[in-house]
N, C-alpha and C positions, 0 to 999 in steps of 0.2 A: 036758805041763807043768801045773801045779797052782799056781794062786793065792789066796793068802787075805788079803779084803782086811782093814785094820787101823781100828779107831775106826767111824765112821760112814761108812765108805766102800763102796758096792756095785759089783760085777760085773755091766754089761749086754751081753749078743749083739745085736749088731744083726738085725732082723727084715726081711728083703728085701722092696721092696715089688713092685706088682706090675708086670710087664712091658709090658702093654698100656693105653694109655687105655681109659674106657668106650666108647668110638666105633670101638675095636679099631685106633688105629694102636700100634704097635709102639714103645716109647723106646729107642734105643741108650745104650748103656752110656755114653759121653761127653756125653750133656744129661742124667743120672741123678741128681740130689741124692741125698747120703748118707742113709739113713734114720733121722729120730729116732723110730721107735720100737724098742723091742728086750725081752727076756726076764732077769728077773735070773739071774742065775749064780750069783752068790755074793754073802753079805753080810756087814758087820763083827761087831761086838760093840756097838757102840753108841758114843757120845762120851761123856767125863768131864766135868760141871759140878757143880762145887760139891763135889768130891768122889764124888760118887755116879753113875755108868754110869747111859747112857738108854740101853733097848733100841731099837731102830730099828723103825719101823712097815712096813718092807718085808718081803717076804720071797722065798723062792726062789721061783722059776715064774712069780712076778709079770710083768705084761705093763705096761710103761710109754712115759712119753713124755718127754723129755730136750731140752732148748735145743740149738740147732744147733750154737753153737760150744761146750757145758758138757764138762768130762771129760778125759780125755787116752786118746787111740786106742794101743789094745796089739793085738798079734797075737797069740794063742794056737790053736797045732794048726793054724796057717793059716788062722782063722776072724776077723774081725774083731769087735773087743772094747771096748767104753769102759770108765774105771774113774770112777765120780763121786762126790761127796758127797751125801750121803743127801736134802740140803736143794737139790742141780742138779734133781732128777727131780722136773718139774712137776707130770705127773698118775700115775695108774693104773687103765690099763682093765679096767674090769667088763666081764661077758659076763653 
């Protein structure tokens, strides 16, 4: 399946974290917070003000970080997915 999001809205994958504390205990799947961070996927075209389209300062591949509760959860290809506005996604990690 194929989405494409509309206006200033992006496509994030969530990014799994990791499995182990540093002290190497093990977290089971049920004490696991959802990950806010995750990979863009896809992104809109911009929003309309005033007339005139802003392009979005995201873009694909980007690695960000997102509010816990920001977005609405979709399931795509069975992979878990948010869909946000361009203005939920608080930061974006540099490497």
């Amino acid at each position: 399946m194929k989405l494409k999001p509309l206006y200033d809205r992006v496509i994030v994958k969530r990014v799994e974290e990791e499995e182990k504390t540093k002290g190497g205990i093990i977290i089971p799947d049920s004490a696991k917070e959802k990950p806010r961070e995750g990979k863009v996927v896809a992104v809109g075209e911009g929003k309309i003000e005033g007339g005139k389209r802003i392009k979005p300062e995201l873009k694909k591949k980007d690695r960000v970080l997102f509010g816990k509760y920001s977005g609405t959860e979709v399931k795509i290809d069975g992979d878990d997915h948010v869909i946000l506005r361009e203005d939920e996604i608080l930061a974006v990690i540099e490497k």
